[in-house]
C-alpha positions as CSV (number, residue, x, y, z in Angstrom):
1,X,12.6,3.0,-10.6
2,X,15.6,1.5,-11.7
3,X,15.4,-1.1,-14.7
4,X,17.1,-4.1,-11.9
5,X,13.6,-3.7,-9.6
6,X,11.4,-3.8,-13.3
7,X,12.7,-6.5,-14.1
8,X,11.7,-7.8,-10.5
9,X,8.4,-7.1,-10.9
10,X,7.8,-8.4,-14.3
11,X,9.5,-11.9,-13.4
12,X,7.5,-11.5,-9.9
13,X,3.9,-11.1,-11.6
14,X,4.7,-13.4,-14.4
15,X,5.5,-16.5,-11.7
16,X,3.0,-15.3,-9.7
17,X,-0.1,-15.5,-12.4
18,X,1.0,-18.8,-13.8
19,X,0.9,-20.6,-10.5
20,X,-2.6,-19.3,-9.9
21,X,-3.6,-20.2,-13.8
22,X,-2.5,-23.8,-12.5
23,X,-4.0,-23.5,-9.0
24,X,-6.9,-22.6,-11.0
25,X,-6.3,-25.3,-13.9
26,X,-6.0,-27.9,-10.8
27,X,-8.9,-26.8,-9.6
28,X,-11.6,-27.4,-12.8
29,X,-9.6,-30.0,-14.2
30,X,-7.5,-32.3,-11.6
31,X,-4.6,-33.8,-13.0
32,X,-1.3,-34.6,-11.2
33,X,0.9,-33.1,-14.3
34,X,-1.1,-29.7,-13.6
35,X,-0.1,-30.3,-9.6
36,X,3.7,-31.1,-10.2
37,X,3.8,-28.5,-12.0
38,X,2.7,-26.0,-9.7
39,X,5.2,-26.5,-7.0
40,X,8.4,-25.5,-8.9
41,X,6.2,-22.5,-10.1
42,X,5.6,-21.6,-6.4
43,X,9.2,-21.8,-5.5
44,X,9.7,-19.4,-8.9
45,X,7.2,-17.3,-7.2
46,X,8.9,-17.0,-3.7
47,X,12.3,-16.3,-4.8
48,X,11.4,-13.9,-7.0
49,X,9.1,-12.1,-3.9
50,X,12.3,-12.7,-1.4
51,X,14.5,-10.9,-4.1
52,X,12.3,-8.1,-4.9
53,X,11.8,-7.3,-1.6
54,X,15.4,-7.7,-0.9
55,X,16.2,-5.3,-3.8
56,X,14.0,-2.8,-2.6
57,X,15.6,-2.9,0.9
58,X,18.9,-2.5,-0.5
59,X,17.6,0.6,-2.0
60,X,16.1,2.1,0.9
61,X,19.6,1.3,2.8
62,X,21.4,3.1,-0.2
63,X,19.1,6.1,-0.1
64,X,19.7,6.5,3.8
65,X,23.6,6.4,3.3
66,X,23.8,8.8,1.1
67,X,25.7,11.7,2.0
68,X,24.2,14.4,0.6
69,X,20.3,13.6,2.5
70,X,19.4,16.2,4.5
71,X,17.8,14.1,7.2
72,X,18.1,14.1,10.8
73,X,16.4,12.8,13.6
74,X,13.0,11.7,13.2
75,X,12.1,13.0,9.5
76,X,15.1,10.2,8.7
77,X,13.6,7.4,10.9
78,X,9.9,8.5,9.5
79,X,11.8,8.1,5.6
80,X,13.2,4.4,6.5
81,X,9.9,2.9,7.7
82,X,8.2,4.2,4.8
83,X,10.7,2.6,2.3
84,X,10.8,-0.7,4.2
85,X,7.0,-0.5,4.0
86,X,7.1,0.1,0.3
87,X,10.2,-2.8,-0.6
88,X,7.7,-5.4,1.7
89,X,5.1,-5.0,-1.0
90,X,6.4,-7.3,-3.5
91,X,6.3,-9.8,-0.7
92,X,2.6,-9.5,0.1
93,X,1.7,-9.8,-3.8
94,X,3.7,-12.6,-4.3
95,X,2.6,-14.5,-1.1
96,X,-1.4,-13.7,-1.4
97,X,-1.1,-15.1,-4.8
98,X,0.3,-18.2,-3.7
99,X,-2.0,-18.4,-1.2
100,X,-5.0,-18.5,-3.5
101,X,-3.3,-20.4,-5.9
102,X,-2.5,-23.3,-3.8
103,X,-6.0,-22.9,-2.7
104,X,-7.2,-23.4,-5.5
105,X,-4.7,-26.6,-6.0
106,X,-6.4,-28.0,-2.5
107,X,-10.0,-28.2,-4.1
108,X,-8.6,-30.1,-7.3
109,X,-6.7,-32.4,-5.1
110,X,-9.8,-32.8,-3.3
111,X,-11.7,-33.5,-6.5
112,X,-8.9,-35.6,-7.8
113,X,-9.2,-38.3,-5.0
């Protein structure tokens, strides 16, 4: 793993946990400083899913132009799906913490009315 898609994922999961910690903060304790706050953590949170997932495309493209891979035919196709599988992952994390997160910001809003 290369130190670019670290640095990915430590950005992703940072972003990622601090919107939930104010989906969750939102949630006990309305307050609409806690909600503005949230949203330009979530848009943190997708661009850093969107460019790890992105990256890890762009590694899976590199890997299958190399010229020295000994793949043909279906073992090669078999080798793509599984690294497109594997860059989407960042995606899903990022996303299904959003999702409870802002959640979790729809029960404080709730509760704040």
């Amino acid at each position: 793993m290369s130190i670019l898609a670290i640095a990915h994922i430590i950005v992703l999961v940072a972003l990622a946990v601090w919107s939930v910690g104010l989906g969750v903060s939102v949630a006990i304790r309305p307050s609409q400083r806690h909600y503005e706050m949230l949203r330009p953590t979530s848009w943190g949170t997708v661009f850093a899913s969107l460019s790890a997932v992105l990256s890890g495309l762009c590694n899976v493209a590199i890997r299958l132009a190399e010229p020295s891979s000994s793949l043909a035919g279906a073992e090669a196709v078999r080798r793509a799906w599984a690294g497109v599988s594997e860059a989407l992952v960042p995606g899903m994390f990022g996303l299904g913490l959003l999702a409870v997160a802002w959640g979790l910001a729809a029960i404080g809003l709730r509760r704040l009315e």
